[in-house]
C-alpha positions as CSV (number, residue, x, y, z in Angstrom):
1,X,108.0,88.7,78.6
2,X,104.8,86.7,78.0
3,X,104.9,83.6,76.2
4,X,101.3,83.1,76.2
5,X,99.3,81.7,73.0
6,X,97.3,84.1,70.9
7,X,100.1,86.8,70.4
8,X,102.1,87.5,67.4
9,X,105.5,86.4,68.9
10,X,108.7,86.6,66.2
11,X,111.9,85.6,68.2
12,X,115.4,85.2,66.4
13,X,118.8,83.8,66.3
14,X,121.8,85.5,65.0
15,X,125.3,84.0,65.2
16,X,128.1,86.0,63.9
17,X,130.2,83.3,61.3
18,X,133.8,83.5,63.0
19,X,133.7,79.8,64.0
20,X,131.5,77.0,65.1
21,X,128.7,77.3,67.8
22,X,129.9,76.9,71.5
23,X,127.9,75.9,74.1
24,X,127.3,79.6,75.1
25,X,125.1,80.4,72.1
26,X,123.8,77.1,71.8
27,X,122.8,78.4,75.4
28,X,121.1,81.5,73.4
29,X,119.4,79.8,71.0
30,X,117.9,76.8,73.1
31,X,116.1,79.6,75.4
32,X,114.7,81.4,72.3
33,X,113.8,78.9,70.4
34,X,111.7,77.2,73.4
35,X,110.4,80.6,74.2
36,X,109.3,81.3,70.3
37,X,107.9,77.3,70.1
38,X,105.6,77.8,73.9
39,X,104.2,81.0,72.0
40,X,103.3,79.6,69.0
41,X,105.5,81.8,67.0
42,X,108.3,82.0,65.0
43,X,111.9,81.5,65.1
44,X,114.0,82.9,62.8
45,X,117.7,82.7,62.0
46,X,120.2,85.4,60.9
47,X,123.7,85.4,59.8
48,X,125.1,88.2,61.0
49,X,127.8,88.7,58.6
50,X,128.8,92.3,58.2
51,X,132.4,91.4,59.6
52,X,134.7,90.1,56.9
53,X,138.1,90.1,58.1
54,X,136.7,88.0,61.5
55,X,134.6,85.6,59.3
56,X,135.3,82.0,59.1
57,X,135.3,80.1,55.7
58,X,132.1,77.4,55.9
59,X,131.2,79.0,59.4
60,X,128.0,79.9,58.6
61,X,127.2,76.4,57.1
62,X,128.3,74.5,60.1
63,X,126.5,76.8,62.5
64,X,123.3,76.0,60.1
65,X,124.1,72.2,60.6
66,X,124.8,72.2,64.3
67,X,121.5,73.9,65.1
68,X,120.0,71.2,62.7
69,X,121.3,68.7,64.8
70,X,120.6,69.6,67.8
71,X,116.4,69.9,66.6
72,X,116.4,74.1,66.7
73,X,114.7,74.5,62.9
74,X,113.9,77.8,61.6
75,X,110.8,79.3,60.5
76,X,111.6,80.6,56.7
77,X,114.5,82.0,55.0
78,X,117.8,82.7,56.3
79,X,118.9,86.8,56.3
80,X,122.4,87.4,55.8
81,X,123.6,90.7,56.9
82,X,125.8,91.2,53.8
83,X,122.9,91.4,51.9
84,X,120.7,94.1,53.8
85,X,122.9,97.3,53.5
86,X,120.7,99.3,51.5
87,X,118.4,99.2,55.0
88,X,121.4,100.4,56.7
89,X,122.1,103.1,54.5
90,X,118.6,104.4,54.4
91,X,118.3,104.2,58.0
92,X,121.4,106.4,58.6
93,X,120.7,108.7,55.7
94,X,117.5,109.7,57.9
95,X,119.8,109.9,61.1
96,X,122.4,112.4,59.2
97,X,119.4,114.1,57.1
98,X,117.7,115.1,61.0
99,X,121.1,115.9,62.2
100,X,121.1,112.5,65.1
101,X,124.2,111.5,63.3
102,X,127.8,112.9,62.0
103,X,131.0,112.0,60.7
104,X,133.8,111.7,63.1
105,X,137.4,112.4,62.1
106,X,138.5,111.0,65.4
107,X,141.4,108.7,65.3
108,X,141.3,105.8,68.0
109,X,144.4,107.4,69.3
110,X,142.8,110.7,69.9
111,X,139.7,109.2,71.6
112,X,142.2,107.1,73.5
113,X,143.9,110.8,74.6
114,X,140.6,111.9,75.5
115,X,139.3,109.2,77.6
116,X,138.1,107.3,74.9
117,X,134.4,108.1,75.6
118,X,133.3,110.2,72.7
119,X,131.5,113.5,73.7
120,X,132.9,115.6,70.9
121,X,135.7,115.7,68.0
122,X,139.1,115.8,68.8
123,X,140.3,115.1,65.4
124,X,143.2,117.1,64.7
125,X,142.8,117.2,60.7
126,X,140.4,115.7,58.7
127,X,140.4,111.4,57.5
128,X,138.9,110.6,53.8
129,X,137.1,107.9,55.8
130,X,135.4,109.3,58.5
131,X,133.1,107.2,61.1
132,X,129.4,108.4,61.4
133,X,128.6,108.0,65.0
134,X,125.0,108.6,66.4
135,X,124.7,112.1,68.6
136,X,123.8,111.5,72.1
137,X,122.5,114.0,73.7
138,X,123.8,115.1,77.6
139,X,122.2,113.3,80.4
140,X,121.0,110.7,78.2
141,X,119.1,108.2,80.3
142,X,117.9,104.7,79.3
143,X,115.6,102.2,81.1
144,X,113.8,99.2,80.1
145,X,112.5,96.0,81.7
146,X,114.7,93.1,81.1
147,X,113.0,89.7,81.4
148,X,116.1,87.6,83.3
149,X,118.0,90.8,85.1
150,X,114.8,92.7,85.3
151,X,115.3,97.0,85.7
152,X,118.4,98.4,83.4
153,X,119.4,101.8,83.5
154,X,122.0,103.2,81.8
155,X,123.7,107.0,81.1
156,X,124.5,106.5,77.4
157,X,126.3,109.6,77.0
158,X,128.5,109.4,80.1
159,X,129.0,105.4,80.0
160,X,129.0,105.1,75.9
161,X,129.4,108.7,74.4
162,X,128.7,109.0,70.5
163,X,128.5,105.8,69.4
164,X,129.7,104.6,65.5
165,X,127.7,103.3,62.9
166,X,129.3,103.3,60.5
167,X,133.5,102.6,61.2
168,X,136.0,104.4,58.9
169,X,136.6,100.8,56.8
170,X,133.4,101.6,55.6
171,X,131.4,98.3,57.8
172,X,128.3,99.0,58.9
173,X,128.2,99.2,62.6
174,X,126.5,95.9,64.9
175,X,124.3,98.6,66.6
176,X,123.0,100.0,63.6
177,X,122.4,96.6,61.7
178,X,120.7,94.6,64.3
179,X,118.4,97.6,65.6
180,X,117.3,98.0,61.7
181,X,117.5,94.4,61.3
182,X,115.2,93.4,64.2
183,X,112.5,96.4,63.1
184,X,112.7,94.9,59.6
185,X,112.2,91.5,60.3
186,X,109.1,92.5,62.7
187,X,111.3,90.9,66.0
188,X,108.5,90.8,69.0
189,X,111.1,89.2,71.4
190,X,115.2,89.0,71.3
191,X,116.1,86.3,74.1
192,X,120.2,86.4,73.5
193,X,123.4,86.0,75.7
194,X,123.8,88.6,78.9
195,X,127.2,90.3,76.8
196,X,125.0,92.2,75.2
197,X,122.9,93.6,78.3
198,X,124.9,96.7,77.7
199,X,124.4,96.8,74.5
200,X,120.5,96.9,74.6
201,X,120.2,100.8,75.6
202,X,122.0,102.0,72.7
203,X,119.7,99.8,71.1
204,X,116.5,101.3,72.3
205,X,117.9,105.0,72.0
206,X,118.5,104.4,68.3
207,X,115.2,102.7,68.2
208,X,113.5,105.6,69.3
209,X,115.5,107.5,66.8
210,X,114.4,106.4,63.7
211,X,111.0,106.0,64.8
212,X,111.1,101.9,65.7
213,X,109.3,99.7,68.0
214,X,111.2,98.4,71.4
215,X,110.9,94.4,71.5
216,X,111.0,92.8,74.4
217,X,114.2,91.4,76.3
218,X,115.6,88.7,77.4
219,X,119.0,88.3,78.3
220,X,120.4,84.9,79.3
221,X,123.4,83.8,81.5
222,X,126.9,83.4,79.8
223,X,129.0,80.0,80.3
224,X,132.0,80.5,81.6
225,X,135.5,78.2,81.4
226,X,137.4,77.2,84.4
227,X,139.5,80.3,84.2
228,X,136.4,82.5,84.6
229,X,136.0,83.6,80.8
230,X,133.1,84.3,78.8
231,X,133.2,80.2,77.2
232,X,133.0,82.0,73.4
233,X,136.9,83.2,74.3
234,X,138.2,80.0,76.1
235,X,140.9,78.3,74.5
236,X,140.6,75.4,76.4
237,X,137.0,75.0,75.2
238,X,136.1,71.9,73.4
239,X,133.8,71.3,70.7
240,X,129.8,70.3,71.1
241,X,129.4,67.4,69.1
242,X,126.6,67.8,66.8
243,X,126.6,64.2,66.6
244,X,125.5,62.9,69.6
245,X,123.5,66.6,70.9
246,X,121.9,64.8,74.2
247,X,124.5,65.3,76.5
248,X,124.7,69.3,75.6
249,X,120.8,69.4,75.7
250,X,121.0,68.3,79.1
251,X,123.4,70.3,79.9
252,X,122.0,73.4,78.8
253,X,118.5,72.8,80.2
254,X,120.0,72.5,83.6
255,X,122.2,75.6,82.9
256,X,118.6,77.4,82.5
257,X,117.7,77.1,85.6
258,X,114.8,74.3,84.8
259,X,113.1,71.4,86.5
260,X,114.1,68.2,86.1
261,X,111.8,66.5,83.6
262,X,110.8,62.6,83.4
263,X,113.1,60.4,82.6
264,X,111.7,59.3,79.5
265,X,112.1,62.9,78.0
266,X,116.0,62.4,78.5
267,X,116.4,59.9,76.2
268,X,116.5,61.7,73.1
269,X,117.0,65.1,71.5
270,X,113.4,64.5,70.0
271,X,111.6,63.6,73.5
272,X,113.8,66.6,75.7
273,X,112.8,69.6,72.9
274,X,109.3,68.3,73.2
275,X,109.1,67.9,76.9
276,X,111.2,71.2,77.5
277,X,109.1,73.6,75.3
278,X,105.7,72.7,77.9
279,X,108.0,73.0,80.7
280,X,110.4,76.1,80.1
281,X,110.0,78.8,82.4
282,X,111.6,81.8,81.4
283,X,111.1,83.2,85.5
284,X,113.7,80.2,86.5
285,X,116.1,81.4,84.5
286,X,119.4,82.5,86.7
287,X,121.1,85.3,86.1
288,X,124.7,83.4,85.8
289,X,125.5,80.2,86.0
290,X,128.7,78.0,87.3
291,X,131.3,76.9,84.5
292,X,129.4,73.2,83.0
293,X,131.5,70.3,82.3
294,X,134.4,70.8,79.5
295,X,132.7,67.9,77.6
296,X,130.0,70.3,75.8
297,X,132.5,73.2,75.6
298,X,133.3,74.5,71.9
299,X,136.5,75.2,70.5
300,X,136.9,79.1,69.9
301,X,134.6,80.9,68.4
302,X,132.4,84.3,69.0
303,X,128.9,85.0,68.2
304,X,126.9,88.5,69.0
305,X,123.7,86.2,70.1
Protein backbone atom coordinates (compact mmCIF):
# COMPACT_ATOMS: atom_id res chain seq x y z
CA UNK A 1 0.00 0.00 0.00
CA UNK A 2 1.87 3.19 -1.02
CA UNK A 3 1.41 6.24 0.78
CA UNK A 4 3.53 8.19 -1.40
CA UNK A 5 2.60 11.98 -2.53
CA UNK A 6 1.22 12.59 -6.04
CA UNK A 7 -1.50 9.82 -6.01
CA UNK A 8 -5.18 10.17 -5.72
CA UNK A 9 -5.45 8.45 -2.27
CA UNK A 10 -9.33 8.36 -0.70
CA UNK A 11 -9.23 6.40 2.63
CA UNK A 12 -12.36 6.11 5.00
CA UNK A 13 -13.90 5.49 8.27
CA UNK A 14 -17.04 3.73 8.97
CA UNK A 15 -18.30 3.07 12.48
CA UNK A 16 -21.42 1.17 12.79
CA UNK A 17 -23.76 3.47 15.62
CA UNK A 18 -24.47 0.72 18.32
CA UNK A 19 -22.43 2.63 20.97
CA UNK A 20 -19.49 4.85 21.61
CA UNK A 21 -16.01 4.31 19.97
CA UNK A 22 -13.61 1.91 21.88
CA UNK A 23 -10.18 1.97 21.69
CA UNK A 24 -10.29 -0.81 18.98
CA UNK A 25 -11.72 1.44 16.29
CA UNK A 26 -10.15 4.41 17.55
CA UNK A 27 -7.25 1.92 16.67
CA UNK A 28 -8.89 1.78 13.00
CA UNK A 29 -9.33 5.09 12.42
CA UNK A 30 -5.84 6.51 13.84
CA UNK A 31 -4.02 4.18 11.22
CA UNK A 32 -6.25 5.48 8.36
CA UNK A 33 -6.45 8.70 8.97
CA UNK A 34 -2.42 9.04 9.33
CA UNK A 35 -2.09 6.88 6.24
CA UNK A 36 -4.81 9.17 4.14
CA UNK A 37 -2.93 12.59 5.89
CA UNK A 38 1.08 11.12 4.77
CA UNK A 39 -0.62 10.72 1.14
CA UNK A 40 -2.05 13.88 0.84
CA UNK A 41 -5.51 12.55 0.50
CA UNK A 42 -8.64 12.38 1.87
CA UNK A 43 -10.38 10.92 4.77
CA UNK A 44 -13.73 10.42 4.79
CA UNK A 45 -16.28 9.35 7.33
CA UNK A 46 -19.34 7.02 6.99
CA UNK A 47 -22.11 6.03 9.25
CA UNK A 48 -22.78 2.79 8.67
CA UNK A 49 -26.28 2.57 9.68
CA UNK A 50 -28.26 -0.03 7.81
CA UNK A 51 -28.84 -1.84 11.24
CA UNK A 52 -31.78 -0.46 13.19
CA UNK A 53 -32.62 -2.77 15.83
CA UNK A 54 -28.57 -2.73 17.01
CA UNK A 55 -28.42 1.14 16.70
CA UNK A 56 -27.86 3.36 19.58
CA UNK A 57 -29.92 6.58 20.19
CA UNK A 58 -27.21 9.72 19.74
CA UNK A 59 -24.45 7.00 18.83
CA UNK A 60 -23.57 8.35 15.74
CA UNK A 61 -23.25 11.97 17.28
CA UNK A 62 -20.90 10.94 19.99
CA UNK A 63 -18.75 8.87 17.64
CA UNK A 64 -18.67 12.26 15.47
CA UNK A 65 -17.52 14.08 18.69
CA UNK A 66 -15.01 11.59 19.98
CA UNK A 67 -13.12 11.53 16.69
CA UNK A 68 -13.33 15.43 16.90
CA UNK A 69 -11.63 15.29 20.00
CA UNK A 70 -9.17 13.18 19.50
CA UNK A 71 -8.00 15.65 16.12
CA UNK A 72 -9.14 12.84 13.27
CA UNK A 73 -11.36 15.56 11.06
CA UNK A 74 -12.99 14.45 7.93
CA UNK A 75 -12.64 15.60 4.51
CA UNK A 76 -16.43 16.66 3.35
CA UNK A 77 -19.75 15.38 4.10
CA UNK A 78 -20.74 12.63 6.22
CA UNK A 79 -22.64 9.34 4.25
CA UNK A 80 -25.13 7.70 6.11
CA UNK A 81 -25.91 4.21 4.92
CA UNK A 82 -29.69 4.73 5.51
CA UNK A 83 -29.71 7.04 2.93
CA UNK A 84 -27.90 5.16 0.02
CA UNK A 85 -30.30 2.17 -0.74
CA UNK A 86 -31.27 3.07 -4.02
CA UNK A 87 -27.33 2.18 -4.90
CA UNK A 88 -28.03 -1.06 -3.24
CA UNK A 89 -30.94 -1.87 -5.08
CA UNK A 90 -29.47 -1.06 -8.37
CA UNK A 91 -26.50 -2.86 -7.68
CA UNK A 92 -28.38 -6.11 -6.84
CA UNK A 93 -31.02 -5.58 -9.56
CA UNK A 94 -27.83 -6.12 -12.03
CA UNK A 95 -26.68 -9.13 -9.86
CA UNK A 96 -30.41 -10.94 -10.12
CA UNK A 97 -30.89 -9.47 -13.82
CA UNK A 98 -27.22 -11.62 -14.88
CA UNK A 99 -28.40 -14.43 -12.78
CA UNK A 100 -25.13 -13.89 -9.86
CA UNK A 101 -27.82 -13.58 -7.34
CA UNK A 102 -31.26 -15.40 -6.06
CA UNK A 103 -33.66 -15.55 -3.48
CA UNK A 104 -33.27 -18.03 -0.84
CA UNK A 105 -36.23 -19.62 1.05
CA UNK A 106 -33.84 -21.12 3.48
CA UNK A 107 -34.70 -20.85 7.09
CA UNK A 108 -31.64 -20.51 9.53
CA UNK A 109 -32.80 -23.75 10.90
CA UNK A 110 -32.47 -25.50 7.64
CA UNK A 111 -29.06 -24.12 6.89
CA UNK A 112 -28.24 -24.96 10.40
CA UNK A 113 -29.49 -28.89 9.32
CA UNK A 114 -27.34 -28.62 6.44
CA UNK A 115 -24.16 -27.45 7.88
CA UNK A 116 -24.94 -24.02 7.72
CA UNK A 117 -22.69 -23.33 4.70
CA UNK A 118 -25.04 -22.43 1.86
CA UNK A 119 -24.34 -24.45 -1.37
CA UNK A 120 -27.86 -24.82 -2.46
CA UNK A 121 -31.75 -24.50 -1.14
CA UNK A 122 -33.00 -26.52 1.36
CA UNK A 123 -36.03 -24.66 2.01
CA UNK A 124 -38.80 -26.88 2.47
CA UNK A 125 -41.74 -24.39 1.30
CA UNK A 126 -41.54 -21.12 0.17
CA UNK A 127 -41.08 -17.60 2.80
CA UNK A 128 -42.93 -14.22 1.59
CA UNK A 129 -39.55 -12.76 2.52
CA UNK A 130 -36.94 -14.41 0.96
CA UNK A 131 -33.03 -13.55 1.33
CA UNK A 132 -31.15 -12.82 -2.01
CA UNK A 133 -27.81 -14.29 -1.52
CA UNK A 134 -24.92 -13.86 -4.20
CA UNK A 135 -24.19 -17.32 -6.24
CA UNK A 136 -20.74 -18.59 -5.74
CA UNK A 137 -19.67 -20.58 -8.05
CA UNK A 138 -17.57 -24.20 -7.01
CA UNK A 139 -13.99 -23.95 -6.33
CA UNK A 140 -14.30 -20.35 -5.93
CA UNK A 141 -10.75 -19.06 -5.10
CA UNK A 142 -9.86 -15.54 -3.76
CA UNK A 143 -6.36 -13.95 -3.31
CA UNK A 144 -5.26 -10.48 -2.70
CA UNK A 145 -2.27 -8.76 -1.16
CA UNK A 146 -2.99 -7.49 2.21
CA UNK A 147 -0.85 -4.59 3.39
CA UNK A 148 -0.35 -5.76 7.43
CA UNK A 149 -1.03 -9.81 7.01
CA UNK A 150 0.33 -9.73 3.55
CA UNK A 151 -1.00 -13.07 0.99
CA UNK A 152 -4.94 -14.01 1.72
CA UNK A 153 -6.42 -16.87 0.14
CA UNK A 154 -9.63 -17.92 0.63
CA UNK A 155 -12.28 -20.84 -0.87
CA UNK A 156 -15.39 -18.70 -0.78
CA UNK A 157 -17.69 -21.31 -1.72
CA UNK A 158 -16.37 -24.09 0.65
CA UNK A 159 -15.48 -21.64 3.67
CA UNK A 160 -18.56 -18.95 3.02
CA UNK A 161 -21.12 -20.58 0.53
CA UNK A 162 -23.85 -18.25 -0.98
CA UNK A 163 -23.62 -15.44 0.84
CA UNK A 164 -26.91 -12.89 1.68
CA UNK A 165 -27.45 -9.51 0.54
CA UNK A 166 -30.20 -8.88 1.20
CA UNK A 167 -31.70 -10.79 4.81
CA UNK A 168 -35.39 -11.76 4.77
CA UNK A 169 -36.24 -8.46 7.25
CA UNK A 170 -35.70 -6.79 4.20
CA UNK A 171 -31.88 -4.88 5.50
CA UNK A 172 -29.50 -4.59 3.06
CA UNK A 173 -26.69 -6.82 3.66
CA UNK A 174 -22.98 -5.24 5.16
CA UNK A 175 -21.28 -7.08 2.17
CA UNK A 176 -23.28 -5.56 -0.34
CA UNK A 177 -23.43 -1.95 1.12
CA UNK A 178 -19.86 -1.34 1.81
CA UNK A 179 -18.59 -3.04 -1.53
CA UNK A 180 -21.12 -0.46 -3.41
CA UNK A 181 -20.33 2.05 -0.88
CA UNK A 182 -16.59 2.07 -1.22
CA UNK A 183 -16.94 1.95 -5.35
CA UNK A 184 -19.26 4.95 -4.95
CA UNK A 185 -17.39 6.97 -2.90
CA UNK A 186 -14.15 6.36 -5.21
CA UNK A 187 -12.29 4.42 -1.85
CA UNK A 188 -8.40 4.02 -3.12
CA UNK A 189 -7.41 2.48 0.37
CA UNK A 190 -9.66 0.78 3.29
CA UNK A 191 -7.12 0.49 6.40
CA UNK A 192 -9.80 -1.11 8.99
CA UNK A 193 -9.71 -3.65 12.00
CA UNK A 194 -8.24 -7.41 11.20
CA UNK A 195 -12.26 -8.87 11.98
CA UNK A 196 -12.93 -8.11 8.83
CA UNK A 197 -9.86 -9.92 7.09
CA UNK A 198 -12.32 -12.61 6.20
CA UNK A 199 -14.65 -10.56 5.14
CA UNK A 200 -12.47 -8.83 2.30
CA UNK A 201 -12.75 -11.86 -0.32
CA UNK A 202 -16.33 -11.84 -0.49
CA UNK A 203 -15.63 -8.31 -0.92
CA UNK A 204 -13.47 -8.57 -3.92
CA UNK A 205 -15.55 -11.47 -5.51
CA UNK A 206 -18.59 -9.21 -5.52
CA UNK A 207 -16.35 -6.49 -6.69
CA UNK A 208 -15.49 -8.23 -9.57
CA UNK A 209 -19.16 -9.02 -10.02
CA UNK A 210 -20.67 -5.88 -10.70
CA UNK A 211 -17.84 -4.73 -12.57
CA UNK A 212 -15.82 -2.56 -9.55
CA UNK A 213 -12.46 -1.64 -8.85
CA UNK A 214 -10.31 -3.63 -5.88
CA UNK A 215 -8.87 -0.92 -3.35
CA UNK A 216 -6.13 -1.57 -1.59
CA UNK A 217 -5.98 -3.26 2.05
CA UNK A 218 -5.03 -2.79 5.09
CA UNK A 219 -6.02 -4.69 7.91
CA UNK A 220 -4.88 -3.60 11.45
CA UNK A 221 -4.53 -5.55 14.69
CA UNK A 222 -7.62 -5.96 17.14
CA UNK A 223 -7.26 -4.88 20.99
CA UNK A 224 -8.06 -7.37 23.06
CA UNK A 225 -9.37 -7.40 26.98
CA UNK A 226 -7.73 -9.34 29.65
CA UNK A 227 -10.00 -12.27 28.98
CA UNK A 228 -8.67 -12.52 25.41
CA UNK A 229 -11.77 -10.86 23.56
CA UNK A 230 -12.02 -8.76 20.67
CA UNK A 231 -12.04 -5.16 23.18
CA UNK A 232 -15.42 -4.06 21.06
CA UNK A 233 -17.19 -7.16 23.10
CA UNK A 234 -15.52 -6.77 26.62
CA UNK A 235 -17.70 -5.85 29.26
CA UNK A 236 -15.12 -4.94 31.42
CA UNK A 237 -13.97 -2.28 28.93
CA UNK A 238 -13.97 1.16 30.04
CA UNK A 239 -14.61 4.29 28.21
CA UNK A 240 -11.86 6.56 26.20
CA UNK A 241 -12.23 9.80 27.52
CA UNK A 242 -12.66 12.21 24.79
CA UNK A 243 -11.63 14.69 27.12
CA UNK A 244 -8.40 14.29 27.90
CA UNK A 245 -7.41 12.04 24.32
CA UNK A 246 -3.42 12.07 25.07
CA UNK A 247 -3.18 9.13 27.06
CA UNK A 248 -5.27 6.90 24.29
CA UNK A 249 -3.07 8.54 21.48
CA UNK A 250 -0.14 7.24 23.09
CA UNK A 251 -1.52 4.34 23.58
CA UNK A 252 -2.58 3.57 20.22
CA UNK A 253 0.58 4.72 18.50
CA UNK A 254 2.53 2.28 20.51
CA UNK A 255 -0.16 -0.41 19.81
CA UNK A 256 0.91 0.29 15.98
CA UNK A 257 3.94 -0.93 16.16
CA UNK A 258 5.71 2.75 15.89
CA UNK A 259 8.88 4.46 17.06
CA UNK A 260 9.04 6.40 19.79
CA UNK A 261 8.84 10.00 18.79
CA UNK A 262 10.45 13.19 20.68
CA UNK A 263 9.26 14.08 23.66
CA UNK A 264 7.99 17.23 22.74
CA UNK A 265 5.47 15.55 20.31
CA UNK A 266 3.90 13.82 23.41
CA UNK A 267 2.73 16.64 24.96
CA UNK A 268 -0.34 17.24 23.16
CA UNK A 269 -2.93 15.65 20.79
CA UNK A 270 -1.97 18.55 18.39
CA UNK A 271 2.03 18.00 18.48
CA UNK A 272 1.60 13.69 18.43
CA UNK A 273 -0.98 13.82 15.12
CA UNK A 274 1.55 16.10 13.61
CA UNK A 275 4.62 14.31 14.49
CA UNK A 276 2.92 10.81 13.94
CA UNK A 277 1.58 11.45 10.29
CA UNK A 278 5.77 12.10 9.06
CA UNK A 279 6.62 9.25 11.09
CA UNK A 280 3.85 6.35 10.57
CA UNK A 281 5.05 3.43 8.90
CA UNK A 282 2.39 1.26 7.81
CA UNK A 283 5.48 -1.80 7.40
CA UNK A 284 5.77 -1.61 11.50
CA UNK A 285 2.50 -2.34 11.95
CA UNK A 286 2.16 -5.91 13.90
CA UNK A 287 -0.16 -8.18 13.11
CA UNK A 288 -1.70 -8.49 16.85
CA UNK A 289 -0.96 -6.85 19.63
CA UNK A 290 -0.97 -7.59 23.63
CA UNK A 291 -4.19 -6.38 25.64
CA UNK A 292 -3.23 -2.19 26.43
CA UNK A 293 -4.05 -0.86 29.80
CA UNK A 294 -7.90 -0.86 30.85
CA UNK A 295 -7.51 2.98 31.24
CA UNK A 296 -8.21 3.68 27.38
CA UNK A 297 -10.69 0.78 27.08
CA UNK A 298 -14.42 1.64 25.98
CA UNK A 299 -17.45 0.49 27.47
CA UNK A 300 -19.38 -1.85 24.94
CA UNK A 301 -19.82 -1.11 21.81
CA UNK A 302 -19.26 -2.75 18.08
CA UNK A 303 -18.19 -1.05 14.98
CA UNK A 304 -17.62 -2.94 11.36
CA UNK A 305 -14.31 -0.57 10.89
Amino acid sequence: MSASRGHAYRGRFAPSPTGPLHAGSMLAALGSWLLARQAGGEWLLRIEDIDPPREVAGAALDQLRTLQAFGLRHDGGIAFQRQRGHLYRAALEQLLARGLAFECHCSRAELAAAGGIHRGCVAHAPRPDPAIRLRVADGCEIAFEDAVHGQVVQRVDRDVGDFVLLRTDRLWAYQLAVVVDDADQGITDVVRGADLLDSTPRQILLQRALGLATPRYAHLPLLSGADGRKLSKSDAALPVDADDPLPALRMLWDCLGQAPLPAAAMRSSAALLDAAIAAFRLDRVPRAVPPPSAAVHNSPATSRD
